[in-house]
C-alpha positions in Angstrom: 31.6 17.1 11.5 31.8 13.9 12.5 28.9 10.8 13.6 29.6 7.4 14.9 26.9 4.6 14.4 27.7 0.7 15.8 25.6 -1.7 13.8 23.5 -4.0 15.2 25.1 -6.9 15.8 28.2 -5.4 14.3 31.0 -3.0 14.8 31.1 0.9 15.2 31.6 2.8 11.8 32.7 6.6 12.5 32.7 9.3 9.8 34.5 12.9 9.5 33.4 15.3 7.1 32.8 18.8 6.1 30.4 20.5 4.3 31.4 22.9 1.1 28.8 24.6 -1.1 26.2 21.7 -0.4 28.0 18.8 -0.9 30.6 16.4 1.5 33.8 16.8 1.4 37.1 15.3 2.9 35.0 12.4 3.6 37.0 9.6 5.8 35.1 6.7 7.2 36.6 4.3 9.9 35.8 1.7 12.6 36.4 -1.2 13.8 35.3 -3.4 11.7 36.7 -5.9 8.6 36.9 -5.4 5.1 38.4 -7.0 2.3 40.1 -6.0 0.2 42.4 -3.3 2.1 41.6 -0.2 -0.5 37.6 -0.9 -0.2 38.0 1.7 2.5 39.3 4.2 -0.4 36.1 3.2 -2.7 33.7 4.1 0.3 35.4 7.5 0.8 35.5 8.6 -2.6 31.5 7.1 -2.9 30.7 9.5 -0.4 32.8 12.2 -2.1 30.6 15.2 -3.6 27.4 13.4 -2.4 24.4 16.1 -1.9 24.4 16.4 1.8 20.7 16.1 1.7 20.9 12.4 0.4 19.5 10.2 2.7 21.2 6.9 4.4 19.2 4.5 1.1 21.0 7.2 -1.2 24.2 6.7 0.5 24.4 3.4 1.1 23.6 3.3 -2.8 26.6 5.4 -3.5 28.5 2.9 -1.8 27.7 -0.3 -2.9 28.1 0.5 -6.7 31.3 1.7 -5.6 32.5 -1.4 -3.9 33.9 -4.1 -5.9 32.2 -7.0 -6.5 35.2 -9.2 -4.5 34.1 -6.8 -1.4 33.6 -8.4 1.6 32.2 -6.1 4.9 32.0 -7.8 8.5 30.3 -5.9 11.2 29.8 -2.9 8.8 26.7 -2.4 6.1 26.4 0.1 3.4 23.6 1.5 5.0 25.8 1.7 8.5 28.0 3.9 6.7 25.3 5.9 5.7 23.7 6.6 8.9 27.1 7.9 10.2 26.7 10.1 7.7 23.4 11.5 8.4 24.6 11.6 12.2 27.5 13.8 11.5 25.4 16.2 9.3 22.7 16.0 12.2 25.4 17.1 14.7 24.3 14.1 16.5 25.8 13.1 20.2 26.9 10.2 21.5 26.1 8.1 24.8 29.7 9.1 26.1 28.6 13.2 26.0 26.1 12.6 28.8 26.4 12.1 32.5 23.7 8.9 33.1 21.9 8.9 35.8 20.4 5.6 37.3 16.8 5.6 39.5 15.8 2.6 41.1 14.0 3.1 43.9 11.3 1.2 45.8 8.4 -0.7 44.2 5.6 1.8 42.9 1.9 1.1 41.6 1.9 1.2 38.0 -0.2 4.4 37.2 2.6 5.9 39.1 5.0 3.9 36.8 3.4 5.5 34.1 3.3 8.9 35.1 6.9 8.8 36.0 8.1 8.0 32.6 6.0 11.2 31.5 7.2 13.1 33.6 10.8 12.0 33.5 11.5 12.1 29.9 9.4 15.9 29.7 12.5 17.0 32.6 15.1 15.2 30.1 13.2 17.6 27.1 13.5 20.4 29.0 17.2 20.4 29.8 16.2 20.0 33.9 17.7 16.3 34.3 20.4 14.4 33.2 19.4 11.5 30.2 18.3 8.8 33.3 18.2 4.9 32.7 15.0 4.3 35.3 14.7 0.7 36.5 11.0 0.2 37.5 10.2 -2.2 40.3 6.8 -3.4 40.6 3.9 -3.1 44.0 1.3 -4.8 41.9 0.6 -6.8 39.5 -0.8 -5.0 36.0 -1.4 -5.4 32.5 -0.2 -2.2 30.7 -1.9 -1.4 27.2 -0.3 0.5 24.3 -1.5 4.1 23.7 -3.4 3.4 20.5 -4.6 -0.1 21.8 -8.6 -1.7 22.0 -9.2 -1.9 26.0 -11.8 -4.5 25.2 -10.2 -5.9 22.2 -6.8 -6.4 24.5 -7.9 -7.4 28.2 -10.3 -9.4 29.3 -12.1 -8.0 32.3 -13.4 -10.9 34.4 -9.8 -12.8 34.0 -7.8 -9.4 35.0 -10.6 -9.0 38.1 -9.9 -12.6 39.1 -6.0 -12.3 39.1 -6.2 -9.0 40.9 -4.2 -7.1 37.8 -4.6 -3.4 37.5 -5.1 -2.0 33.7 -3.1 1.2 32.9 -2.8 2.6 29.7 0.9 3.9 28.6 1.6 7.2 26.9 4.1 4.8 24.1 2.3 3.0 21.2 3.2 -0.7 21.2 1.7 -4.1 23.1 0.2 -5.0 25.7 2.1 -5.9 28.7 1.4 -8.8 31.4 2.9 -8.0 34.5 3.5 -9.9 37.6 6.5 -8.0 40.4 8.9 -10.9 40.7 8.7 -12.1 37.2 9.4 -8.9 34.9 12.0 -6.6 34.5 11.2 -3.2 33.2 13.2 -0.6 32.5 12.9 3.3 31.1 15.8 5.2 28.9 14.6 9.1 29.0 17.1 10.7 26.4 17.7 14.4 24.5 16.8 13.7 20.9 20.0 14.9 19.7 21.3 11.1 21.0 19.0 9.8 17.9 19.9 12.5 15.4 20.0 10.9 12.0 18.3 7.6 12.8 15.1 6.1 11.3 12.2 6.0 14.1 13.1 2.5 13.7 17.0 2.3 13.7 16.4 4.1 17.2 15.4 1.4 18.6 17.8 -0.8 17.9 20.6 1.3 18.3 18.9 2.1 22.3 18.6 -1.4 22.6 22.2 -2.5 21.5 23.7 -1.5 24.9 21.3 -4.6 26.4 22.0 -7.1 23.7 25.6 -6.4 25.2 24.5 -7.2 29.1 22.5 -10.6 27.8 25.5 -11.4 25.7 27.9 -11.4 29.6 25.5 -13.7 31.0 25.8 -15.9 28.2 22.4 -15.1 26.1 22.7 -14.1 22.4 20.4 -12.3 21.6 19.7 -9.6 18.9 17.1 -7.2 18.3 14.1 -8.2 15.8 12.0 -5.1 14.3 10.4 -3.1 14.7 10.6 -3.7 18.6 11.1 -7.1 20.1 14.5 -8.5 21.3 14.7 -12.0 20.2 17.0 -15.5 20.8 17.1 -18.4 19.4 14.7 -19.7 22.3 12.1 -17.2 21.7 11.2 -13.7 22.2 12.4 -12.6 25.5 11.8 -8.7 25.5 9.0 -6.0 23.5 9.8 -2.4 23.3 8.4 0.8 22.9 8.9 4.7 22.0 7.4 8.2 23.0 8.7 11.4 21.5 8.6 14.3 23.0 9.0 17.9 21.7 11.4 20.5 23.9 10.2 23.9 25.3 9.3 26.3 22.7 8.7 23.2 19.9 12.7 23.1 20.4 14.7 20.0 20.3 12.9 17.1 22.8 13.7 14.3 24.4 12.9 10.2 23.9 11.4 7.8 26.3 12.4 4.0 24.9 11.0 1.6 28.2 11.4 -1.7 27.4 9.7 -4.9 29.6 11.7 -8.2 29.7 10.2 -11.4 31.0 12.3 -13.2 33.6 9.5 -15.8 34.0 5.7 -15.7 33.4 3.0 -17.5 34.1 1.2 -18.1 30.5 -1.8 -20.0 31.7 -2.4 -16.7 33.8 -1.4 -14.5 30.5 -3.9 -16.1 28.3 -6.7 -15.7 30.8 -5.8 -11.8 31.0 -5.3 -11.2 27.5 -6.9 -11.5 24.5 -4.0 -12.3 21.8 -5.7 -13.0 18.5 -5.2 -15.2 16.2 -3.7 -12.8 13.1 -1.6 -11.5 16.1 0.2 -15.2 16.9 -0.1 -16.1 12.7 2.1 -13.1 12.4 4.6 -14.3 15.0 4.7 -17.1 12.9 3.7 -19.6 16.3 1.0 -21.7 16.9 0.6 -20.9 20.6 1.2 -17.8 23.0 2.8 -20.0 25.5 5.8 -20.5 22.9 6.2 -16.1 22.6 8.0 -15.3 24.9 10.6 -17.4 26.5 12.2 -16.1 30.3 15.2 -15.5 31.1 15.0 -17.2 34.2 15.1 -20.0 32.4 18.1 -18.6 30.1 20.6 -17.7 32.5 20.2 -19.7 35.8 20.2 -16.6 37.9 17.9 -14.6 40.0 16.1 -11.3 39.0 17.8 -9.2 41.2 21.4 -10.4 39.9 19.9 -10.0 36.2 19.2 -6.6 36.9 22.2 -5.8 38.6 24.2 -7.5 35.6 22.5 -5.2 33.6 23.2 -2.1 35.3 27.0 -2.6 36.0 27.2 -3.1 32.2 25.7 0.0 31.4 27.9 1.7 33.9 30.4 0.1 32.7 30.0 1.1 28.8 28.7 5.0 29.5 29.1 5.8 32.9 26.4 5.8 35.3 25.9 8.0 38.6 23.0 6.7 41.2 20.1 9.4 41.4 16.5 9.6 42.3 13.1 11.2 41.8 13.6 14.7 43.0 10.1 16.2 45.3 9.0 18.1 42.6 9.0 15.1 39.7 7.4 13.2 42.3 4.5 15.7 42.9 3.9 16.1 39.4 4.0 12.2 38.7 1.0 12.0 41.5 -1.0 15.0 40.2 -1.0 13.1 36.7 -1.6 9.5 38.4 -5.1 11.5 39.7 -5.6 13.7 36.6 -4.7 11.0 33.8 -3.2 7.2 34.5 -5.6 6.5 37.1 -9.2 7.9 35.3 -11.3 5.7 33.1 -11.3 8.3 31.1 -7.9 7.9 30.2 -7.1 4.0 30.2 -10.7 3.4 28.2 -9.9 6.2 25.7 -9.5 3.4 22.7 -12.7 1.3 24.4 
């Protein structure tokens, strides 16, 4: 068996194992990352050694660090990096390298449609009907988008969303709320099998879907890093929020992921604040003193336009996993508008926390 796991902000740990009578065996862990001294790497394979292959990553990575002497130094690699490896390999896990990617980008859409898309998109990905697809939205209106579990009233406020002409759609993801003007956010959709997340924490997911992104900021010059459970942060500010639907495959089979995340190239925060209600225990917990200071564009950042952001960021994925140009076939599109009528667009739907 083998799994592969690059830690955030680190370096890509691989493990090869077997399995005999319930326990690992032949246990070799590699990467490319530093450690000191040179037979640490013997400590960590013989940690491993005999482990219950039920033990989880925290049991593992405990295995390993009493193993480890205390002279042990580990750059880009963790204890606990070793350990999900681990469970990857058990979880017969793949990679981002076993899929052919597929890229939609197509003209601006109104964001019920958005919404239904993603639905849509990812159930296709579940059901073995389309490829794993990186979908980069583009905007025909401006819109606040609400989490799945959110307060409609508690989030937007009516009169200021009427006045600035934003639409209110409610997401099928948990998460935020989203303000959303066309020419000043970037949004984009990863619809994936769940195999790709075998192994991983709901939350190491998202930073391990996010990682290839840190990677695009980091060519046009922005560190950035990812900040749980679902923000991508730099030392400026926050400059991206994420968000997560899972979806089970035909039959209750294996499914599929939808991880959308909505990045702020600029924003208008005098318009934000008159749209949304962001409470006090909300900014207290952000640790800031005003929701002008949150999130901080990357307009500003990097100098450049949206469109060459964007592009930026699609050659780099291209260029880390592969990445073939698709679209929306006629069916997903018919489907997408049925549930724009049936769901997005209804009251019934988007007030169903009121």
């Amino acid at each position: 068996m083998h799994g592969e796991y690059k830690v955030p902000g680190g370096k890509l740990v691989t493990v090869d194992l077997t399995v005999e009578g319930g326990a690992l065996r032949d246990v070799r862990v590699a990467g490319d990352f530093f450690l000191e001294p040179d037979e640490a790497i013997l400590s960590i394979d013989g940690a491993l050694e005999g482990a219950p292959a039920t033990t989880d990553t925290a049991g593992l990575a405990a295995r390993i660090t009493a193993a480890l002497p205390e002279s042990a130094v580990l750059l880009g690699l963790t204890a606990e990096g070793v350990g999900i490896a681990v469970r990857r390999a058990l979880a017969h896990a793949t990679e981002w390298d076993d899929y052919d990617w597929q890229l939609v980008h197509s003209e601006p859409q109104a964001p019920a449609l958005h919404m239904a898309l993603d639905e849509v998109l990812t159930a296709e990905v579940a059901a073995g009907r389309r490829a794993p697809t990186l979908r980069v939205w583009e905007w025909a209106s401006p819109a606040v988008v609400i989490g799945s579990f959110q307060s409609l009233r508690n989030e937007v406020d009516p009169v200021g969303a009427a006045r600035h002409g934003m639409t209110v759609v409610r997401r099928i993801s948990g998460g935020g709320a989203m303000f959303v003007e066309p020419m000043s956010t970037i949004t984009y959709s990863l619809s994936v099998p769940e195999s790709l997340v075998s192994g991983l924490s709901f939350a190491d997911s998202y930073a391990y879907l996010d990682d290839w992104v840190l990677g695009a900021l980091g060519d046009m010059g922005i560190k950035a890093w990812y900040q749980p459970l679902n923000d991508i942060a730099t030392d400026a500010g926050k400059i991206a929020g994420a968000a997560q639907k899972r979806m089970v495959g035909p039959d209750g089979g294996p499914g599929a992921v939808l991880h959308h995340v909505t990045m702020s190239y600029d924003i208008d925060a005098g318009k934000m604040l008159e749209v949304l209600r962001i409470g006090k225990e909300k900014m207290s917990d952000k640790g800031t003193r005003s929701a002008k200071k949150r999130v901080d564009p990357l307009r500003r950042q990097t100098g450049l336009a949206r469109e060459q952001v964007i592009e930026n960021m699609i050659a780099s994925f291209r260029g880390r996993y592969g990445l073939s140009t698709g679209g929306v076939t006629t069916e997903e599109l018919a489907r997408a508008q049925e549930l724009v009528q049936t769901k997005f667009a209804t009251e019934e739907w988007t007030a169903r926390v009121p």
